[in-house]
N, C-alpha and C positions, 0 to 999 in steps of 0.2 A: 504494500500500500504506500503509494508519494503523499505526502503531506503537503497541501497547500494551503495551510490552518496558520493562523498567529502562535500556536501555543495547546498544547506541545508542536513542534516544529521539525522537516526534516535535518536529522544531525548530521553533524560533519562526521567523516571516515575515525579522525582522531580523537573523538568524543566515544564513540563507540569503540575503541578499542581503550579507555580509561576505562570505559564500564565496565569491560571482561574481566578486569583484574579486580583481585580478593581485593576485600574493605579493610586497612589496616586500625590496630589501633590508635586513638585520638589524642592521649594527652600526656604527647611526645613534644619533645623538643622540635622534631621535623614538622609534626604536622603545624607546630606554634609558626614555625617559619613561611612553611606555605600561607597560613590566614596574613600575615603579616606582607607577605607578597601579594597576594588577591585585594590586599587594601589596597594598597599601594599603586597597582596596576587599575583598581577600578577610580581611584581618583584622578588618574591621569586620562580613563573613558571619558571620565563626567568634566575634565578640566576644573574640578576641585582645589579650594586652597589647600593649602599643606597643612591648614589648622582643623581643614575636615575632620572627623568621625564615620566609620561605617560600621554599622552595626549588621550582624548574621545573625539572622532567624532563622529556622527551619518551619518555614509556614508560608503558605499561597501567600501569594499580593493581596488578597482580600484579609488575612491575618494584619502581615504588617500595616496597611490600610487603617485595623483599628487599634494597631499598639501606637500609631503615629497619633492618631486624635487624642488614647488615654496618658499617653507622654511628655505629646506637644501641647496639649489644649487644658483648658480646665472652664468651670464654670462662668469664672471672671474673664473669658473671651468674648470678642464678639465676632461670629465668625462670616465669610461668606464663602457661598461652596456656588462653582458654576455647572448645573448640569443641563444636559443636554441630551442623556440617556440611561442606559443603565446604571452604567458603573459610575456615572457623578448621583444617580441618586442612592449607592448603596454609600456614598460619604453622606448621604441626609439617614439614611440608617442610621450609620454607627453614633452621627453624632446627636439624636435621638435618644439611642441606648445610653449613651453617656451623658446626656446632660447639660451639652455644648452650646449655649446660644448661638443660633443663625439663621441667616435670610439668604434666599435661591435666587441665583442667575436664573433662571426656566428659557431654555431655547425649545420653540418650540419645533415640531417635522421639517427638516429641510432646514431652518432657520440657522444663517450662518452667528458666532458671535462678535459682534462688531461694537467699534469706539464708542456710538452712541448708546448701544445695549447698556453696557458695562459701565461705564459714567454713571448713567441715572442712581449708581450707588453710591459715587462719590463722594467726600466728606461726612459720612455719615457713622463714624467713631468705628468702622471697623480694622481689626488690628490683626487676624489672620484671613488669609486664601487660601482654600482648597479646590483642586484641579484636576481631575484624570485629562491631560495635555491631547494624549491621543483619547478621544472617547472609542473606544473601542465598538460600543457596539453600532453604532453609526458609520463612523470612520472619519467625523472631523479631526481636523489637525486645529486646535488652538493658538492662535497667535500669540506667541509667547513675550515677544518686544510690546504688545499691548498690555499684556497682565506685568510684566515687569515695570514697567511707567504705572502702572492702575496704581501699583504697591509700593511704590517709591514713593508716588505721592502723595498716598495716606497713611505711608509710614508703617507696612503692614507686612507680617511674615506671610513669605512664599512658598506654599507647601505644595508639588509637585508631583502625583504619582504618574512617572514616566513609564511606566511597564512596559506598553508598546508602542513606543518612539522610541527609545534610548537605540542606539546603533541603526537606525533607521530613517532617523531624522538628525539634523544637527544640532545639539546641544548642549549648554554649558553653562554650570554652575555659578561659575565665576562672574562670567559676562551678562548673566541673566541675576547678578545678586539672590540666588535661589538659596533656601535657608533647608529644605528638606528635599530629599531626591527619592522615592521610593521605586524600589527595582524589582525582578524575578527571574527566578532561574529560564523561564521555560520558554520565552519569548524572543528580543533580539536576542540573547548570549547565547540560543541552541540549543539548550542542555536540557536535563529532564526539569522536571515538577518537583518539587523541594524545599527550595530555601527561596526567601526573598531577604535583601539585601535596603538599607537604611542608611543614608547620608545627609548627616546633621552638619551645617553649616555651626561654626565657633558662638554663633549669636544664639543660634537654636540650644546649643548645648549648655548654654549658662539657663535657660527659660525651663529647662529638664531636669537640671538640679535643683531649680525650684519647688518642682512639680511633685507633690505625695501620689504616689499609683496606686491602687485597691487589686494589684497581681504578682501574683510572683514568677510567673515564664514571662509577661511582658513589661518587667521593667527595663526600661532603657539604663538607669544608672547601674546596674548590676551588669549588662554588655556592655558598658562605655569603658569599666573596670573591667572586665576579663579581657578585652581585644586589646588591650596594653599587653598582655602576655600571651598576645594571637591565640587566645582560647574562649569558647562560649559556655555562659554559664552552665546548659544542659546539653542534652548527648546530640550532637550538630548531624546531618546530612552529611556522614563524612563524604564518602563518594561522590558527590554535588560539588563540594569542594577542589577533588581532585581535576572533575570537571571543567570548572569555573577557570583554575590555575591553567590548565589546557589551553582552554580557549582564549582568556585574555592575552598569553601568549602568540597566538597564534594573530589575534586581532591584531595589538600593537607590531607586532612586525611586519605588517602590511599598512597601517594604519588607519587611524579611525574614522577620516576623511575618507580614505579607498572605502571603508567597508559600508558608509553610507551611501556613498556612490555607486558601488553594486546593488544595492538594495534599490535603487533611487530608477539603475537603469531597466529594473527587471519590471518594475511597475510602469513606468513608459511604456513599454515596451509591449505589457499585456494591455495598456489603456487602448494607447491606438491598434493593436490586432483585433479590437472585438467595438472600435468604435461603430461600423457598420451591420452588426449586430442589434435586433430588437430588442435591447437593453440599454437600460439610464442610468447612469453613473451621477451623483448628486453633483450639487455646483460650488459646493461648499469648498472650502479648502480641505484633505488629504495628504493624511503622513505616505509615507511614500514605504509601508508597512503593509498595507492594505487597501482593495479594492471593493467597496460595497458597489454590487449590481440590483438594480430594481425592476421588476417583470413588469407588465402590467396587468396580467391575470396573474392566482394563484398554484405559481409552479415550482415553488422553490424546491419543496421536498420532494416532487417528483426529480428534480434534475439534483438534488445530492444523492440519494437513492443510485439514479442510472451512474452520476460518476464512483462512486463505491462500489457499486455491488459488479457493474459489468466495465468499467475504464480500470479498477483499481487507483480511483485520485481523492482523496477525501478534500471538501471544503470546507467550511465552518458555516453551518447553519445560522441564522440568526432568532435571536429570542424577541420576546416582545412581539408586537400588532405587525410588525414588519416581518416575520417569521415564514408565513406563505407565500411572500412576495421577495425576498430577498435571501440572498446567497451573499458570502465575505469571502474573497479570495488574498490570503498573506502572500507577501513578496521576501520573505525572512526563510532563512536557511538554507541547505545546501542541494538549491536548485541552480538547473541555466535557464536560458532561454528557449529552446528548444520543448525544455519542459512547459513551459508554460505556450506554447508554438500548438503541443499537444490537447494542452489544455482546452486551449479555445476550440482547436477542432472540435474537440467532443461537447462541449458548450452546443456548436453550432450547429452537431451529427441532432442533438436533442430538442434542440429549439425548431427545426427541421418538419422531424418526425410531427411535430403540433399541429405542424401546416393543416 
């Protein structure tokens, strides 16, 4: 089966051969060393200062999602969360569960978020922003140079869940004053489902020692402490790890420029092969991660069915009201073009057959 999904993701050859090998033990001088490299190497991903933090979880991105609200946030916020679909309303979840004062961006179907949207909240004593950057389940791409100026000028922490843009779109911490980065194994970096990965900007990390947590796996000042001696408090994904160390290597010697520019070429590349195709690709802006197609009858699940079951290609369904109507094709992992050359045929063998 090819993967043309965001997550889990077709792996690379030397991801798969980290995997074959036994899981050693963890709370080794070596294995301190690798955590301490995988930091090091992911702050120079994100273009992080040297004063960054990255904390290692062993939890989906919807985990670290809400150890960043009970870490970052407290009652005495005022918060604003921009959503636009699913995954910006499961930040009005957690911060619900938790207690978090806040007010919603709401974009509505199709609605891009633009200067005017986002102003009408302006001045209005809010001090943190939360953001899934790529909404995944849509597929806008947020304009990131807008929400940096939003929060520059009300003076307000930038909390980022990059899951799926980080190595697929250009990015950077530093340049964007970004104060949180939330990451995951299973997306851009390739690697299985695991761990999700947390990068506290210096300002964020004095506002978490502030912060009393009501948990004991999601406290951040108890990881901010152990990843000083490249170890996490409890028993980590090692093998995720090994992973991780794998492939940042593998990134940085190409670089992180190249590797968003392959991503960047394979989504071109699939946009105009199927622009003449009875499908609508939204107008919105798009990380260059993925491809949301829109039917105009109810076909979706016929057409991931026929690519599954008789092409061997899996897509990513989509959830929500848009579920029957639309299909998400990733441009992340260790595809070419050719693969995706394939793809559209069978798109096209099926949309065909409807005639």
């Amino acid at each position: 089966m090819k993967l043309f999904t965001v997550g889990p993701t077709q792996m690379y050859d030397s991801t798969l051969e980290v995997r074959a090998k036994s899981i050693p033990y963890f709370r080794t001088e070596e294995f301190s060393k690798l955590n301490h490299e995988n930091v090091k190497m992911l702050k120079e991903c994100l273009d992080a200062e040297e004063s960054t933090e990255i904390i290692m979880l062993t939890a989906s991105g919807t985990g670290a999602m809400e150890a960043v609200v009970m870490n970052c946030l407290n009652e005495n916020d005022k918060v604003l969360i921009i959503v636009g679909g699913t995954f910006g309303e499961r930040f009005v979840d957690i911060c619900q569960i938790h207690k978090i004062p806040f007010d919603v961006v709401k974009l509505e179907d199709g609605e891009t978020l633009t200067e005017e949207k986002l102003y009408q909240y302006n001045g209005q004593g809010y001090n943190a922003l939360l953001v899934n950057l790529h909404e995944t389940q849509t597929g806008q791409l947020y304009d990131i140079e807008l929400l940096d100026r939003f929060c520059k000028e009300n003076e307000m922490y930038f909390i980022v869940d990059a899951i799926s843009t980080f190595l697929c779109d250009p990015y950077s911490m530093r340049k964007y004053s970004i104060d949180v980065t939330i990451l995951s194994s299973q997306k851009g970096l390739c690697l299985a489902p695991g761990i999700s990965m947390v990068a506290l900007s210096e300002r964020m990390q004095k506002k978490v020692e502030k912060n009393s947590v009501l948990s004991l796996y999601f406290d951040f000042s108890d990881y901010l402490k152990n990843i000083k001696r490249g170890q996490t408090p409890f028993t980590p994904a090692v093998g995720i790890h090994y992973e991780l160390h794998d492939r940042l290597e593998k990134i940085l010697e190409r670089g992180v420029e190249a590797q968003v520019k392959e991503v960047e070429q394979r989504a071109l590349f699939f946009r105009k092969r199927i622009k003449n195709l009875p499908v609508e690709i939204p107008t919105f802006p798009l990380s260059n991660a993925m491809t949301p197609l829109l039917f105009e009858n109810e076909i979706a699940e016929g057409l991931v069915a026929f690519l599954k079951n008789e092409k061997g290609q899996m897509v990513n369904p989509t959830g929500g009201k848009l579920g029957k109507r639309s299909i998400r094709v990733s441009h992340i992992g260790n595809l070419k073009l050719c693969d995706y050359e394939e793809l559209a045929e069978n798109i096209e063998e099926f949309l065909i057959k409807l005639v």
